[in-house]
N, C-alpha and C positions, 0 to 999 in steps of 0.2 A: 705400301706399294702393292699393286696388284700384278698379276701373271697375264701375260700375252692373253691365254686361254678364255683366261676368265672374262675378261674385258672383250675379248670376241664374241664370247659366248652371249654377254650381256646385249651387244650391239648386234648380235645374230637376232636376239629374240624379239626388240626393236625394229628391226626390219623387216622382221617376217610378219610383222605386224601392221607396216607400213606397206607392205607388196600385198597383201592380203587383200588390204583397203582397197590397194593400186585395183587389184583383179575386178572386186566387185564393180570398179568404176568402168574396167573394161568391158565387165560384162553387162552391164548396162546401157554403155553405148555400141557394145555388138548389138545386142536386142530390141536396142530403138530404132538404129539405123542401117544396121546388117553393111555389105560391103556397098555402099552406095557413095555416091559425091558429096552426100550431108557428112555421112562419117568420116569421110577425108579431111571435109573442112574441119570437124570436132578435133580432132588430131590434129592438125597444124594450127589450128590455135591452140593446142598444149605445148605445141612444142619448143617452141621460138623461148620462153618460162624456164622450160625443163631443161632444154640443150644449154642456155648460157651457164645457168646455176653447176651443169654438168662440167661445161668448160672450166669454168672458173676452179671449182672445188678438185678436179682430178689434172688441172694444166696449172697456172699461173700460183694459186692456191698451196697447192699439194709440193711444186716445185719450186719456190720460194719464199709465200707468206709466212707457212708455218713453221718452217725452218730459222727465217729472221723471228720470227715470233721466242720461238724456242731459248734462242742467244739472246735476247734483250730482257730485260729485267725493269719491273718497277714503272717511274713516267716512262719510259721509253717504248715498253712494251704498249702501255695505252695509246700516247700518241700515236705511235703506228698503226694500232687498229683503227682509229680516228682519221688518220690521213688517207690511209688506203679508203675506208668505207666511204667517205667523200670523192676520193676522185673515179671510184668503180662508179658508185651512186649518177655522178655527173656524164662522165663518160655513157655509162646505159641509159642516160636521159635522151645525150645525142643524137646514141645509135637507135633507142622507138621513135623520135623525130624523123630521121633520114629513113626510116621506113615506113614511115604512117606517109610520108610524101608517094612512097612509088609502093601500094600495096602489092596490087598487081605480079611485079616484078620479083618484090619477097618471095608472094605465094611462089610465083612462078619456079622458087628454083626448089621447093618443098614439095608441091607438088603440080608437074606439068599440067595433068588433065582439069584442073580447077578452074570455072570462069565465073565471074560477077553476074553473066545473063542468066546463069541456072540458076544461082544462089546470090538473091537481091540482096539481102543484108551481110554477103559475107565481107566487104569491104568496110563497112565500119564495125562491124564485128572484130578481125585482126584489128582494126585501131584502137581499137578499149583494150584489148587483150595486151597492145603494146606498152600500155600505160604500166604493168605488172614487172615489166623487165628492169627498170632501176629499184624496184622493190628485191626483186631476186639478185641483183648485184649487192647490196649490200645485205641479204642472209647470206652470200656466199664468203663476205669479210669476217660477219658474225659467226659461221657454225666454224670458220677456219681456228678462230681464235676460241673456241667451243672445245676443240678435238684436240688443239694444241695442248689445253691444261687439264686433255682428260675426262672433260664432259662430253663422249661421244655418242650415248644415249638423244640428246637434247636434240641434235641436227635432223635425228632420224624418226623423233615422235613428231617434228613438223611435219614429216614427209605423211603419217597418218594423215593428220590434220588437215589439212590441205585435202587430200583424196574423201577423208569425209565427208568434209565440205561441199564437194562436186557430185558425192553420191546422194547426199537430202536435194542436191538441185537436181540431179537426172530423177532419180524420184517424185517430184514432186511435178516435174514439167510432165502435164499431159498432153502435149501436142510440141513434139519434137521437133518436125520440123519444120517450126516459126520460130526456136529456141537459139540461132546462134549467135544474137546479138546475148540474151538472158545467159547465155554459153560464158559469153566473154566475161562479163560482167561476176557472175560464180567465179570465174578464175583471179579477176581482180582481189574480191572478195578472200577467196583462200588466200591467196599471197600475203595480205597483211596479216590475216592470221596466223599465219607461217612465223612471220616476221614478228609480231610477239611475243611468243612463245620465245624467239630467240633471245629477245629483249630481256625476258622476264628471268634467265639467267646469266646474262651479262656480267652482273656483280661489278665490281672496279670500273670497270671500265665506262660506266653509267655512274658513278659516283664523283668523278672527276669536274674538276669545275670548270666552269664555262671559258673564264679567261683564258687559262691553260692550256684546256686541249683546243681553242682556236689557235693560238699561238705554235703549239705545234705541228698543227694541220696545216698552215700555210709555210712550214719549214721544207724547201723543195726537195723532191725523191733525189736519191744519187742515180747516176746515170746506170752505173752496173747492177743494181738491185733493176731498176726501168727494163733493161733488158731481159736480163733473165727472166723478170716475170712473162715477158713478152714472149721468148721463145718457150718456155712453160706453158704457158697458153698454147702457144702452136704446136709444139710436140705431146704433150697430155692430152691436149684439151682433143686433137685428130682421131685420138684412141676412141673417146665419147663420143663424137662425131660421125664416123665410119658407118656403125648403123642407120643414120640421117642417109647418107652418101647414098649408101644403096639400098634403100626403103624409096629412094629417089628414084633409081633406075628401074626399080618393081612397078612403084607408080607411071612410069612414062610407058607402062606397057597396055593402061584399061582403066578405065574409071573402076575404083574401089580395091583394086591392086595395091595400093597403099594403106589401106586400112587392113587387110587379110595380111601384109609382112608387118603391119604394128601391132595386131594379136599377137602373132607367134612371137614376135621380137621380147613382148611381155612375158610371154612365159619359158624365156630364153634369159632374159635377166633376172626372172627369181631365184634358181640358185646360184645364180652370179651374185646376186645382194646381200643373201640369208649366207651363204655359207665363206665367198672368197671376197666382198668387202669388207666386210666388219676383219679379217684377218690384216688388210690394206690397210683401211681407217689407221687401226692399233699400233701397225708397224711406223710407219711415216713417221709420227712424230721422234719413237727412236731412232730409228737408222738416221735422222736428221740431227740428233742430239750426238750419238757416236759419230759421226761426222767431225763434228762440231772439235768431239774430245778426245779425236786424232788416233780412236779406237778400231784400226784398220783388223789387224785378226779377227776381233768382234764383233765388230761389223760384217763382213764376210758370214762369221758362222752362223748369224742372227739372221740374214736374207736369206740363206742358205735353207734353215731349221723353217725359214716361214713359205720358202719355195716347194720343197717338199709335202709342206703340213697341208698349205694350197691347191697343189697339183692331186694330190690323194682325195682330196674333197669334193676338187671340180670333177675326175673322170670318176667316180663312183654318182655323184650328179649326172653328170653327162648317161652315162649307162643307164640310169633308171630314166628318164628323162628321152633319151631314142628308144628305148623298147616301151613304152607307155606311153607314147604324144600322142595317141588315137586317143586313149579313155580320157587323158587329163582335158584333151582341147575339147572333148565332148561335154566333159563336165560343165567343164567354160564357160562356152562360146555358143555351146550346143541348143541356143532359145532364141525364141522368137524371130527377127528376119535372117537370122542363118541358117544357109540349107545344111544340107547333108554333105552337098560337093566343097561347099565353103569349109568347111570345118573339118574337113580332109586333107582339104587345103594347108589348111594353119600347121595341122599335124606333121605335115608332110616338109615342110617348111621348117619345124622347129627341130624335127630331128636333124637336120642337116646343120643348123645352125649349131645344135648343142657340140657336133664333130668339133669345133673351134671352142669349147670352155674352158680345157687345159690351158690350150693355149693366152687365151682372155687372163689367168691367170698369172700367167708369167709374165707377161705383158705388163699386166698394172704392179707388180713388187717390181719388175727388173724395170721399169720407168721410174718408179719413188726412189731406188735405189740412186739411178744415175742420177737422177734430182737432186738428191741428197748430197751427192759427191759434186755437186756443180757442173754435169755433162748435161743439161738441158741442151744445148744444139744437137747432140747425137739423138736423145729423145727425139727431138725435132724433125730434123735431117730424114732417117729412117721411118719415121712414122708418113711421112709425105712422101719420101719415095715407094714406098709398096704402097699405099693408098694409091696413087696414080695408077701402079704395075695393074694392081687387082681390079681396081675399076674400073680402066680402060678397058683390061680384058674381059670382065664382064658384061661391057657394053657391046665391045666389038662381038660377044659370043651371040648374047641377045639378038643384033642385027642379021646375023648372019646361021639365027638355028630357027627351028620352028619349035621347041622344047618349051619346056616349062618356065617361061621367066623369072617366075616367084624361088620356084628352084636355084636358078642361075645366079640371080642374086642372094641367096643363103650362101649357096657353095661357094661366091667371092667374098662375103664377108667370112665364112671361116676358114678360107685360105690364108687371108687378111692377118686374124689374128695370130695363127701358127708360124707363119711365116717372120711376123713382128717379132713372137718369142724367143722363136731360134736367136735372130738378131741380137736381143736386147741381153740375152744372157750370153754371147758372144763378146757384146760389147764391156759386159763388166767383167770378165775373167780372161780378160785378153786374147781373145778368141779360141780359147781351150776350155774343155768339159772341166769343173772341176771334181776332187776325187768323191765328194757326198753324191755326184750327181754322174752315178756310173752308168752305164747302157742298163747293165745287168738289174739294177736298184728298179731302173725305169720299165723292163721287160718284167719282172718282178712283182709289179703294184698292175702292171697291164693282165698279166695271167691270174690273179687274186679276184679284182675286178670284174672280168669275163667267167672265172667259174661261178662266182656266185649269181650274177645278170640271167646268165644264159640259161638255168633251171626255172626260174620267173618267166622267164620268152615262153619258153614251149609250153607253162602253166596256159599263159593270156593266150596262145595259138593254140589249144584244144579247146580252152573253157571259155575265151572268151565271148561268146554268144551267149554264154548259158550265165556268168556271173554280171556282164553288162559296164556299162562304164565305169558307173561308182564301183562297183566289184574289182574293177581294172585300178583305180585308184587307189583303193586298197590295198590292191597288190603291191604297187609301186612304193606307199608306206612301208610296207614290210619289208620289200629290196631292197629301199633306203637307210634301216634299219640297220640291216642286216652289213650291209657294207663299211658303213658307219663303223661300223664294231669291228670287222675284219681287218677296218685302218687305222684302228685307234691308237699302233706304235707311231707313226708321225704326227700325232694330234697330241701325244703325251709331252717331245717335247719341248711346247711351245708353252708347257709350265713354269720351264725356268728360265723363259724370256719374262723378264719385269720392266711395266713400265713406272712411268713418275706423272704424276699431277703438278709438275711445277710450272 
């Protein structure tokens, strides 16, 4: 048996590996097509890929598969990977069908400003790109049943993979923008690579013989697993979405407004990936298991130990991360057709986003939590209603300010998430603090966090002209260091959470 830590640690290193890739690719299609309507369209054909794999794996996934996964044992457990990956597979077969019919339409609600006259090949472009999406519905069956038994490395070197892929194609295309049909096509391309890889550790569940697992792939869902997976989707799946939602309302502001909130968005999610998924990944399938084995104290103290270890990781991220977005996005973003004002932009953008990473935090444990305990409608429920709250008001704000929209919509997505938190840890402790989770603990890690940042600030505002970005970068390494280390009592004990490989 391995230790929470370790197996975080592992899948931290994994990811950082995979966001890494992610950047270069970003940075290469910042640099080929800087904030323009090509790079919009580059972007919404990843996305449509990304976002469902996203749904699946942190909604329906996360909130039911691998918890049923967890309780069945032997043919049963195969079958079910089986059945499920057939009818996800079919179902996203539908759903690229009923959108290759009305591209238009798709684009239109990803992003308003897109039209087919400016960009001749972008409509059968999104149609090949749609061909990719029942490929990503069944890696989302596979990496579920991946994480379930422990192989949670595997899910996250496709996520490499796949970004490789697209950075030898952005490489190698010298002439950009003719490229969004050859766009789509690299993305098909990665997908099945993706989807290999997954294959290629399957193990049992590819061993299985032919009559068999037909036999129990055509054995029908029960109605209550049907649901729940469904409201999983919905309430999970909102979490992963939200960003979509108002990268949405950025874009209805300017052509290339949606490209400029998907940089910053990128480097708003690295240490959301590197440091508070792989803590997620790890936990889920426990908290699903103690669930299971009616282990309520245990439970409690396990999301407890992983909410704390979490929150510590996100605001000393979030801290180095607002006082650094100048040098980071410079490093970036900072080539070729991005100016100087764009890239101020992103910066200006990310730090406001990063205010909401605590919160992002608590969010995705206290949603796997209730998942676990069978409260998928409350997940639900709550994640749709302040998505409304937040984005109406960010819409109605944009209408009616002459401000910075790109701004506006940061500050509704990390309303968004803070607001969700509060919620969702409300909802599992019966709307009472409980006693790990004092004011005092939380005031606590706040003033730890702020004395160490704030000597690094005043560094980067005297020197920063004379050390420069990568010098600024630098910096931030050592902040992040250094905090690290300041916080290492709730990182310690997430050693004596163990998981299981079964």
């Amino acid at each position: 048996m391995k230790s929470v830590l370790f197996a975080s640690a592992l899948v931290s290193f994994v990811l950082l590996l995979g966001r890494l890739s992610g950047f270069v690719r970003e940075t290469l299609l910042a640099a080929s097509f800087g904030p323009t309507a090509m790079a919009d369209a580059a972007i919404v054909l990843l996305t449509l890929p990304d976002l469902m794999v996203g749904l699946l794996l942190a909604g329906g996934f996360n909130a039911v598969l691998i918890p049923a996964i967890k309780q069945a044992e032997g043919d049963a457990r195969i079958a079910l990977v089986h059945r499920t990956a057939l009818l996800i597979g079919l179902g996203f077969l539908v759903l690229a069908g009923v959108l290759a019919s009305v591209p238009q339409f798709a684009m239109g609600l990803l992003a308003p400003t897109l039209e087919e006259g400016t960009l001749p090949q972008l409509d059968l472009a999104f149609r090949l790109s749609l061909i990719a999406l029942p490929i990503v519905g069944v890696i989302g069956v596979a990496a579920a049943y991946l994480n379930s038994i422990g192989r949670f490395a595997v899910p996250s070197l496709s996520v490499l993979l796949f970004n490789v892929t697209l950075c030898f194609y952005l490489l190698g295309q010298h002439r950009p923008a003719h490229g969004l049909v050859g766009f789509a096509l690299a993305i098909l391309l990665a997908s099945m690579l993706r989807f290999g890889l997954h294959l290629a550790f399957m193990g049992p569940v590819l061993r299985m013989s032919r009559f068999k697992a037909q036999a129990h792939v055509i054995t029908p869902l029960r109605f209550d697993f049907a649901k729940r997976f469904f409201l999983g989707v919905l309430g999970l799946g909102i979490t992963v979405a939200a960003p979509v939602v108002f990268r949405t309302l950025s874009a209805a502001t300017g052509e290339g407004n949606l490209a400029l909130f998907s940089f910053a968005l990128k480097l708003f999610e690295l240490p959301s990936a590197i440091l508070i998924a792989p803590v997620v990944i790890v936990m889920i399938p426990k908290l699903a298991a103690m669930t299971a084995a009616a282990q309520a104290s245990q439970f409690e103290d396990a999301l407890l130990t992983a909410i704390h270890a979490g929150v510590a990781l996100a605001l000393s991220a979030a801290c180095v991360a607002y006082v650094f977005a100048l040098p980071v996005a410079q490093s970036v973003y900072g080539y070729g057709a991005m100016g100087e004002a764009d890239v101020e932009q992103v910066a200006q953008v990310t730090a406001i986003l990063m205010l909401g990473l605590p919160g992002l935090c608590v969010v995705q444990l206290g949603a796997a939590a209730l998942s676990a305990k069978g409260r998928v409608d409350l997940v639900a429920i709550w994640a749709i209603m302040l998505l409304c709250l937040c984005g109406i008001g960010a819409f109605v704000v944009q209408r009616w300010s002459a401000s910075n929209y790109l701004a506006l919509a940061a500050i509704g997505l990390s309303t968004y998430n803070s607001m969700l938190a509060v919620t969702y840890l409300s909802c599992l402790f019966g709307w009472r603090i409980p006693s790990a989770l004092r004011l005092w603990t939380l005031i606590w890690l706040i003033v730890r966090c702020g004395g160490v940042i704030i000597p690094f600030g005043l560094i980067l505002t005297y020197l920063g002209d004379r050390i420069g970005h990568w010098g600024g970068v630098g910096l931030a390494l050592v902040a992040g260091v250094v905090l690290l280390v300041v916080n290492l009592g709730p990182l310690r004990a997430l050693r004596r959470l163990q998981i299981d490989s079964e």
